[in-house]
Every structure is written in structure tokens, then in C-alpha cells.
C-alpha positions as CSV (number, residue, x, y, z in Angstrom):
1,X,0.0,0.0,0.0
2,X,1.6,3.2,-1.0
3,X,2.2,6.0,1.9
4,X,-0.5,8.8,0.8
5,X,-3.3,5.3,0.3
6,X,-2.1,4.2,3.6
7,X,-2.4,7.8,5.3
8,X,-6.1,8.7,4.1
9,X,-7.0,4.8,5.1
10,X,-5.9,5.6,8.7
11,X,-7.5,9.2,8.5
12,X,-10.8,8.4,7.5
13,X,-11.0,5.2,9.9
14,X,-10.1,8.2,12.8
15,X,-12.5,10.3,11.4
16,X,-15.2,7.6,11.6
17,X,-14.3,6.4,14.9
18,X,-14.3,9.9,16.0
19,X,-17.8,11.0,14.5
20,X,-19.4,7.3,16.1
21,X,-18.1,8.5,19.6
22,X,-19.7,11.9,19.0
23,X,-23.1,10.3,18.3
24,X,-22.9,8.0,21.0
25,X,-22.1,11.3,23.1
26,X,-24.2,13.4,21.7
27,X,-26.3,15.8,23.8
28,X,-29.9,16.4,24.1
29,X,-30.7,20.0,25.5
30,X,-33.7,19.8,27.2
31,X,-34.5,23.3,28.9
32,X,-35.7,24.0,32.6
33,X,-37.3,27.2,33.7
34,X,-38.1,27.1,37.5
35,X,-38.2,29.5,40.3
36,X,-34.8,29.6,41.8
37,X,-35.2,32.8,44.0
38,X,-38.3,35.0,44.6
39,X,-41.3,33.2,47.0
40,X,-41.7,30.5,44.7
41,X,-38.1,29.4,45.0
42,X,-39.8,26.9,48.1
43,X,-41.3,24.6,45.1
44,X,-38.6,26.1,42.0
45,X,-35.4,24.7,43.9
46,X,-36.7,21.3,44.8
47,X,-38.1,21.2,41.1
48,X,-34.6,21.6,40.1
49,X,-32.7,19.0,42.7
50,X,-35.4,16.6,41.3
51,X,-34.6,17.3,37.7
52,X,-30.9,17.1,37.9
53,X,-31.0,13.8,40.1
54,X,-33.0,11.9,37.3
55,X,-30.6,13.4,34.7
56,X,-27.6,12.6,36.8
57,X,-29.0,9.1,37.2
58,X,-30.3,8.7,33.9
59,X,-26.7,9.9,32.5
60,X,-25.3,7.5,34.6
61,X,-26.3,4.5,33.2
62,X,-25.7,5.7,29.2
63,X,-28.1,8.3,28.9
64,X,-30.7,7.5,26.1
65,X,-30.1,5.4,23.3
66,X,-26.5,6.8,23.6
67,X,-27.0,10.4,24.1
68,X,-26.5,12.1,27.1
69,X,-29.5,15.0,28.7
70,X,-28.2,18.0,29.3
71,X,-30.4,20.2,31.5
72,X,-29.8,24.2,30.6
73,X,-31.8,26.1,33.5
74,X,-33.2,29.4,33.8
75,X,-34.5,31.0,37.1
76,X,-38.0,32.6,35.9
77,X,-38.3,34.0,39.8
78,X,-42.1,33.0,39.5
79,X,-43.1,36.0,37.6
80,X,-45.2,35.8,34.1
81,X,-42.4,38.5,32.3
82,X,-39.5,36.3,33.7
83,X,-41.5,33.2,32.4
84,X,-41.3,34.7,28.9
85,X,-38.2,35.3,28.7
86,X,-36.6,32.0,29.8
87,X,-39.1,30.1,27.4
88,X,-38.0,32.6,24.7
89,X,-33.7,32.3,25.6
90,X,-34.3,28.5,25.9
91,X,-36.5,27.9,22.8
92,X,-34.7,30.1,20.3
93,X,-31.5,30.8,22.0
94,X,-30.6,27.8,23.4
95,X,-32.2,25.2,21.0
96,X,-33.7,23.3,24.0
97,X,-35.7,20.0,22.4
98,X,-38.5,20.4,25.2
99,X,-39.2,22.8,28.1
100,X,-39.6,22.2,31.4
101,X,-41.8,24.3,33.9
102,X,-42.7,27.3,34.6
103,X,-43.1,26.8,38.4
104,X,-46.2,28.6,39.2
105,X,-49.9,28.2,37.2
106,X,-49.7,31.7,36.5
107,X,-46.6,32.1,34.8
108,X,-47.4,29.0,32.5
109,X,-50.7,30.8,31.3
110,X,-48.4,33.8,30.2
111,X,-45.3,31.3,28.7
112,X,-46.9,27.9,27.1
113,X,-48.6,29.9,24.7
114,X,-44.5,30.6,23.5
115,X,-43.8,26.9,23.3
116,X,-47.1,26.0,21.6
117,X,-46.3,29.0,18.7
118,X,-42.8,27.4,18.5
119,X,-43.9,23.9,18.5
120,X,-42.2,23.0,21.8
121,X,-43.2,21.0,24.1
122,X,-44.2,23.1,27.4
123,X,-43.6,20.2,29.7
124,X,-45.4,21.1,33.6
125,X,-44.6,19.7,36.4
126,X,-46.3,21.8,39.1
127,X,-49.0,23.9,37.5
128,X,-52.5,22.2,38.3
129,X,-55.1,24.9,37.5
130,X,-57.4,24.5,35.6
131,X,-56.8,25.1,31.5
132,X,-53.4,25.0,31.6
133,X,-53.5,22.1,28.9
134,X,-55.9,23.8,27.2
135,X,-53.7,26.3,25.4
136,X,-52.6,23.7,22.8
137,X,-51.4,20.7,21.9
138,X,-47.6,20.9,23.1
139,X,-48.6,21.7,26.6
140,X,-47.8,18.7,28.9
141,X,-48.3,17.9,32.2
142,X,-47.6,15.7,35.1
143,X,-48.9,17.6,37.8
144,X,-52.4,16.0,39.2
145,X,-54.5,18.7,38.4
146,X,-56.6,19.9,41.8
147,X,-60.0,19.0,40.1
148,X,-58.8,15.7,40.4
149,X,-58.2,15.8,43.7
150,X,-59.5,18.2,45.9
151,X,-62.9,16.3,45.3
152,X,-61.6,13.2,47.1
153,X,-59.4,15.4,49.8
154,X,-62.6,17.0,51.4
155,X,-64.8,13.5,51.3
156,X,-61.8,12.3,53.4
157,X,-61.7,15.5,55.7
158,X,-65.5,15.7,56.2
159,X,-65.9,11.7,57.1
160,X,-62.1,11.9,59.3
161,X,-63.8,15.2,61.3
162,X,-67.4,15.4,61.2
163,X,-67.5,18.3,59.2
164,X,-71.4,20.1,58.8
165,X,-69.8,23.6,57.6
166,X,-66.6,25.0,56.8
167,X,-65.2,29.0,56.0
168,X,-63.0,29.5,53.3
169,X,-60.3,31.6,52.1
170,X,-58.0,32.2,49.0
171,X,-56.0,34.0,46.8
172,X,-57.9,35.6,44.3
173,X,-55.3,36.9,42.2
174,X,-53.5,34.0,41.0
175,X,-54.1,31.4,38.6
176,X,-53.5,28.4,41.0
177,X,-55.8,29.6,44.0
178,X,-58.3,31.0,42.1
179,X,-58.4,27.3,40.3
180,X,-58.2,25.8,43.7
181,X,-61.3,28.0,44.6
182,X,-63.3,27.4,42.0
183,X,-62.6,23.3,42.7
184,X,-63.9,23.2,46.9
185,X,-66.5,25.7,45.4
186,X,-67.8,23.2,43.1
187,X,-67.0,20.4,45.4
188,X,-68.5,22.1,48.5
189,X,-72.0,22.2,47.0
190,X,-71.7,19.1,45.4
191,X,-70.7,17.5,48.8
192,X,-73.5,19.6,50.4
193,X,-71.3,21.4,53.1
194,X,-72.2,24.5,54.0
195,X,-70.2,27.4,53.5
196,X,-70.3,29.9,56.5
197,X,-68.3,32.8,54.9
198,X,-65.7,33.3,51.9
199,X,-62.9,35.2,52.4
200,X,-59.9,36.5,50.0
201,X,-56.2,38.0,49.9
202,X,-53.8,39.5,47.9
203,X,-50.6,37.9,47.0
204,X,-47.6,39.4,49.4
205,X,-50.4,39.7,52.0
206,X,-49.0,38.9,55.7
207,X,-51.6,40.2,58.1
208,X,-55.0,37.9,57.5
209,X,-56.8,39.2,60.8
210,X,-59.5,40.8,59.7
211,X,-60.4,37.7,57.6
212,X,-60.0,35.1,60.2
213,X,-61.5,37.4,62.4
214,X,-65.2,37.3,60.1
215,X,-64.6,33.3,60.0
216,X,-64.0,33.1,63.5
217,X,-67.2,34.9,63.8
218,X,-69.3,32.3,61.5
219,X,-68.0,29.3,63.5
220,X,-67.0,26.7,61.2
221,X,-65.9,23.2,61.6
222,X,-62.8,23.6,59.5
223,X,-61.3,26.0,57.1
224,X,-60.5,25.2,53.7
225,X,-57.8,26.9,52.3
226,X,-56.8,27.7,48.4
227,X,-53.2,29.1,49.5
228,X,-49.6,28.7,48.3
229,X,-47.4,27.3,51.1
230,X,-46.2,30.6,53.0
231,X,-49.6,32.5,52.9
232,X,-51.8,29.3,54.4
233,X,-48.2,28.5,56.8
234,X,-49.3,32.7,58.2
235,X,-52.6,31.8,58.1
236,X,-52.3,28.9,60.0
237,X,-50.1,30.6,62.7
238,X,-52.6,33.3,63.0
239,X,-56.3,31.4,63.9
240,X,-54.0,29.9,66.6
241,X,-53.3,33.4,67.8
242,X,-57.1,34.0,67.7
243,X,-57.7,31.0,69.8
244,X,-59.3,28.9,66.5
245,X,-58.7,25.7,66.3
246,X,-60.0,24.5,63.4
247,X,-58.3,22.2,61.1
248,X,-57.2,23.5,57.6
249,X,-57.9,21.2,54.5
250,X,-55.8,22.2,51.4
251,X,-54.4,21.2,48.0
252,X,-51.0,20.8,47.0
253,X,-50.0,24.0,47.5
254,X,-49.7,23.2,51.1
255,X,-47.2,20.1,50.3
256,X,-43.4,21.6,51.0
257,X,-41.7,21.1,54.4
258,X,-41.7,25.2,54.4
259,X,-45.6,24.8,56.2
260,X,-43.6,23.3,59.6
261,X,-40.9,25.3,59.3
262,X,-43.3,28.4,59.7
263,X,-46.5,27.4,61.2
264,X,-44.6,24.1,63.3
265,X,-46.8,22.3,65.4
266,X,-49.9,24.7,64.7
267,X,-49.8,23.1,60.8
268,X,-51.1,19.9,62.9
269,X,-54.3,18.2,61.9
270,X,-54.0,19.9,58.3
271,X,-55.8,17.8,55.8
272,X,-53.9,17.8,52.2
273,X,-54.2,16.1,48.8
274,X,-51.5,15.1,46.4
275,X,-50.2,12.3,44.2
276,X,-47.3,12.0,45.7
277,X,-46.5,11.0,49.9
278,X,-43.3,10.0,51.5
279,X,-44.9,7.5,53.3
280,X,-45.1,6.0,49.6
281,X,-43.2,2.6,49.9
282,X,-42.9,1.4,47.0
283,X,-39.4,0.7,45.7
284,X,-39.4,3.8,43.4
285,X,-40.1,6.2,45.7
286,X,-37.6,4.5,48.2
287,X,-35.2,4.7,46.1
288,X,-36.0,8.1,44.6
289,X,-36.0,9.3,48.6
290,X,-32.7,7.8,49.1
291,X,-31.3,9.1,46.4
292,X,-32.1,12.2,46.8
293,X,-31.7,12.9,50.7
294,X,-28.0,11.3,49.6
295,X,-27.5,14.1,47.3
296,X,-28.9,17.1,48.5
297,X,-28.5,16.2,52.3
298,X,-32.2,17.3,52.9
299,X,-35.5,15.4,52.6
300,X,-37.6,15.6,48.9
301,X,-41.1,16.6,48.1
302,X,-43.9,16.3,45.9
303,X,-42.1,18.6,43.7
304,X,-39.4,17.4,43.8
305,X,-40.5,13.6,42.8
306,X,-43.0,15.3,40.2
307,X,-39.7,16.7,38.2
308,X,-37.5,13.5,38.7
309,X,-40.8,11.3,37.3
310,X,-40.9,14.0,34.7
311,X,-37.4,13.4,33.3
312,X,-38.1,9.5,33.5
313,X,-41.3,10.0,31.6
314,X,-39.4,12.2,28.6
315,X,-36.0,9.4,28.9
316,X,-39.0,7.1,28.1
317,X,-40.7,9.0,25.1
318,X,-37.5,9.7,23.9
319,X,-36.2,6.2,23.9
320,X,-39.0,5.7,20.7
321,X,-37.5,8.9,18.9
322,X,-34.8,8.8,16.5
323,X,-33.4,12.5,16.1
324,X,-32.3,13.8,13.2
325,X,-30.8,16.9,14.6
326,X,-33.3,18.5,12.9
327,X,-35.0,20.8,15.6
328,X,-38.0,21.4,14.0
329,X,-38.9,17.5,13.3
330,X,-37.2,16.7,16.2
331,X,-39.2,18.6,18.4
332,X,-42.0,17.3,16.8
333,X,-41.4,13.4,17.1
334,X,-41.1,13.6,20.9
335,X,-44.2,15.6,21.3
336,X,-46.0,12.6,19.6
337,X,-44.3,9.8,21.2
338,X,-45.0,11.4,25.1
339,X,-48.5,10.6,25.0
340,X,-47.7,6.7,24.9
341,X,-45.1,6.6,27.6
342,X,-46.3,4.6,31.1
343,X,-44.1,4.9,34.4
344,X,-44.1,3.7,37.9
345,X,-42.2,6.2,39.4
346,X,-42.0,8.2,42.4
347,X,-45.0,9.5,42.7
348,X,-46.5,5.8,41.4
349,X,-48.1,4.6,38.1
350,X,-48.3,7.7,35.7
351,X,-49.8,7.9,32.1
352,X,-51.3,10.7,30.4
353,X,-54.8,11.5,29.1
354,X,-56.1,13.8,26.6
355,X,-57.2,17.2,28.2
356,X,-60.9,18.4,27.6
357,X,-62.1,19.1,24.5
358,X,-61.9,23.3,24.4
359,X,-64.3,24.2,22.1
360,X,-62.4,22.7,18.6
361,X,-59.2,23.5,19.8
362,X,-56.0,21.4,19.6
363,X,-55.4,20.4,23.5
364,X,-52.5,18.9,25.1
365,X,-52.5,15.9,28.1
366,X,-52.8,15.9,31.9
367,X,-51.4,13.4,34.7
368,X,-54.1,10.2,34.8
369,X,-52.7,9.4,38.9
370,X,-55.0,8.6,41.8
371,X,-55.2,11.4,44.8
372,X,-53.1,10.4,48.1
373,X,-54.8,12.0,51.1
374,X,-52.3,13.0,53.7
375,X,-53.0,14.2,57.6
376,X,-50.4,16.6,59.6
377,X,-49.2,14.9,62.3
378,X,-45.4,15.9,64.6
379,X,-45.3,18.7,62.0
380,X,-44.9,16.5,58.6
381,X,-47.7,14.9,56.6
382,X,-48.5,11.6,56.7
383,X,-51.3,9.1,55.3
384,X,-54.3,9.2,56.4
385,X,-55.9,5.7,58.3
């Protein structure tokens, strides 16, 4: 064989060898916007941990048919403008294949519709008011949404208690407690309880006296309460103050270690729904506890196992895609093979189901997962008997 046959033999067998380790490293971008600072950093940072332990893990053992997820994050601070503008950077800047997030029902409202334009896969993991999945086909989410399971959370207060009435308050101007609402509203009349007065706040409110002061007045049995974690953790502290003593019954809103840490031992006898309980012991969520507690030194939450079931679930879909590097298609082939993918993860089985039909739109899918009702007891939830 001459010399210069011999040379550009060796060179292109380099050249291949090097381009098949490139495939097989390859990355796939997959974006996360989340809360990192701001109030809603309580759910966004957990949301994060979650994420980058299933990526860590999923890397771990060869990434996905070869290629390795990359998680490129952006702190959207729980605001609709900051929202935007991470779906925007990681959709068009950054090239993400799918988004994760926002943190907060109201900020998805204001950035999904960015993902569904682009044909991007708006992938939620904590937004459970209602509509969110109606916006358009590439909206996602594995979130239980709180029409699923408020319903079954106050049948479970009202037969653990007694309940014949209950007050209520909420925030009535965001998209999550307004949903929340509108849910016990519905679920209260269905349910035939009473309703001895409704009372509102405003978010960043901090002083809830005068409210609890007219429900003190109507003399329920319990309170429910449409709140985000540090509002219903005040509100809590504060009917204790009044000498109420009322239990609270709640969404999953109320489901972050920050309720003890405020409202401690007053949080007791607080009645919550969710999908997801540590008191879960199945091997998944042992393992996902483990893991995690392991990593980040501190115990997980329900929003934390929603994101780590959430990167499973896309590993999944994304095992039945074969990209192209074409964004565009790309994008595209993994929105349509998500709807398929079955877990049992952390927070148990998961599929997806087809949103409600809104009125001829295209509509994405919601979390098909029963409700786990969950009692505070020693300031922490646990199951209820």
C-alpha cells in the first residue's frame, strides 16, 4: 500500500471512529425554567434538585439510546415577564428540544402559549389549575390537576372530622388559587357542606386578621384553604393566635416542608391532597428518597418527585425517537411519542390523558394518577388511616 493510500485509510478510519463516539455522546438539551429565588423558589429549587438527580442518574447508566441530557436552566423567579423570557432564551437561543416548567400556574398561562407557537413541548410539572392544557397541543403535564383531587381530599376531611360547615379563604389573584377555589367551590356544593363565609387575599399579603377574624365569627368546623405554602403557613399561625382551632384542608399548595418550618406544630391536623407521599413505599419512591436525601442532604417533596418522574417519563418517550438533529422534526417526534409513555415512578403509576375538549381547539394531556390524602401529624404529613 503506498504511503499517501495508507495515510487517508488511517485518517478516515479516525475520522469515523471519531464522529461514532460523537453520536454516542451526543447531547440532548432539554430546557428548565423554575423559580430559583423569589417566594416560589420553596417549590422552583426542589423542582430543580429533582430534575438534575433523574438526569444525573439517567446519565449515569448511558443516557438515552447513547446520548447524554443535558439540563440548561433558567431562574423565571415565579413571575409571568421572567417566564417569557426563559421560554424565549431556551426555545430560540438555546435550541432546548423540550421545556420544562414554569413553576407557578400563572406564569405557565403567560409562557406555554411561546412553546405551543414554536412547536415545543411546554412540559409542567407543578401547574394544576385548571386550563393550563388547554392552550394547545404541546402543553404537557404531570402535575395531578386539583380537580382531580380536591374532590376526594374534602370526602376524606368531612368523614375523618365530622364536618357540617366550613369557612374559606384564598388567593384571588393567582391562577393556581383561584383554580383551587373554583374546585372546593364546586366540590362544596356538590358535597353539600355548607359554607359559613368566603374570604380573599392578595398575593404578598401577611396580616390575614381581619379575615380570620369574620370566620372566626361564622363558627365553622374547618377551614379550607386555596393558599400557596407561606400564605396558608401565616394563616395557620394566625387562627392559633385568635384561639381557632379548626383544622385546615388544602391542595398541594400546602405540600413543601416550608408549612412546619413556619407554622410548626400549629400546621397539625391539616388535611392535604396530592399524588405524591413520602410514606409512599414502593421501591421507586424508596429509592427516589434515598437518592435524593443522599444528594442534596435534605429530605424531597412532591415537587421534587414530580420533576424527577418528569425526566423519566421524557428518557422514556424519547427512547421511541430517532433524532435527526433537525430541531423542528425533532421537536415534533417527541411531542408525539409522550402521549404513549407509562411509568411507575416516584410519585407511582403515571400515564397521560387527553385534556378536555376546548371548544375545537387542539389540546394537550394531563397526569391520569390517583389522589393520596395526607393528615399533619409531629409537624410532617403523613397518610391518612
Amino acid at each position: 500500500m503506498k504511503l499517501n493510500t495508507f495515510l487517508k485509510t488511517m485518517t478516515a478510519l479516525v475520522l469515523g471512529a471519531t464522529l461514532a463516539h460523537s453520536a454516542l455522546a451526543a447531547e440532548v438539551k432539554l430546557g428548565l425554567a423554575a423559580a430559583l429565588t423569589g417566594p416560589a423558589a420553596k417549590y422552583g429549587v426542589a423542582i430543580k434538585n429533582g430534575f438534575t438527580l433523574a438526569a444525573e442518574e439517567i446519565n449515569a447508566k448511558g443516557g438515552v439510546n447513547g446520548n447524554k441530557l443535558l439540563l440548561v436552566i433558567e431562574d423565571e423567579q415565579g413571575k409571568k415577564e421572567d417566564a417569557i423570557n426563559a421560554f424565549k432564551k431556551l426555545i430560540f437561543q438555546d435550541k432546548a428540544l423540550l421545556v420544562f416548567g414554569p413553576t407557578l400556574s400563572n406564569s405557565a398561562f403567560a409562557a406555554d402559549p411561546i412553546a405551543n407557537a414554536a412547536k415545543v413541548v411546554a412540559f409542567g410539572t407543578s401547574n394544576t389549575a385548571d386550563g393550563i392544557t388547554a392552550m394547545g397541543p404541546f402543553t404537557f403535564r404531570n402535575s395531578v390537576m386539583e380537580a382531580d383531587v380536591l374532590p376526594v381530599t374534602t370526602r376524606a376531611a368531612v368523614k375523618h372530622f365530622g364536618i357540617k360547615k366550613v369557612a374559606v379563604i384564598y388567593g384571588n389573584d393567582d391562577a393556581f388559587t383561584k383554580s383551587g377555589y373554583d374546585v372546593f367551590k364546586a366540590t362544596l356544593a356538590e358535597q353539600k357542606i355548607p359554607v359559613t363565609t368566603t374570604e380573599s387575599y392578595a398575593k404578598g399579603d401577611v396580616d390575614f386578621k381581619a379575615q380570620l377574624t369574620k370566620i372566626k365569627a361564622s363558627n365553622p368546623d374547618a377551614i379550607v384553604c386555596s393558599c400557596l405554602t407561606e400564605e396558608a403557613a401565616n394563616i395557620i399561625l394566625q387562627t392559633r393566635t385568635l384561639g381557632m382551632k379548626q383544622p385546615f384542608i388544602g391542595g398541594n399548595g400546602l405540600n413543601s416542608p416550608k408549612l412546619f418550618e413556619i407554622a410548626k406544630g400549629a400546621g397539625d391536623g391539616t388535611i392535604m391532597g396530592s399524588p405524591w407521599s413520602a410514606e409512599n413505599m414502593t421501591p421507586a419512591n424508596k429509592a427516589f428518597m434515598a437518592a435524593y436525601k443522599a444528594k442534596f442532604n435534605t429530605e424531597p417533596d412532591q415537587f421534587a418527585a414530580q420533576a424527577y418522574d418528569a425526566m423519566y417519563i421524557v428518557a422514556a418517550a424519547l427512547k421511541n425517537v430517532k433524532l435527526t438533529n433537525a430541531l423542528p422534526a425533532d421537536r415534533i417526534a417527541l411531542r408525539n411519542a409522550l402521549p404513549g409513555v407509562k411509568i411507575a415512578g416516584a410519585t407511582g403509576n403515571f400515564a397521560f390523558r387527553k385534556a378536555p375538549a376546548a371548544g375545537g381547539k387542539e389540546v394537550g394531556y394531563d397526569a391520569q394518577q390517583e389522589a393520596i390524602v395526607n393528615i399533619a401529624e409531629g409537624g410532617k404529613f403523613v397518610l391518612m388511616k
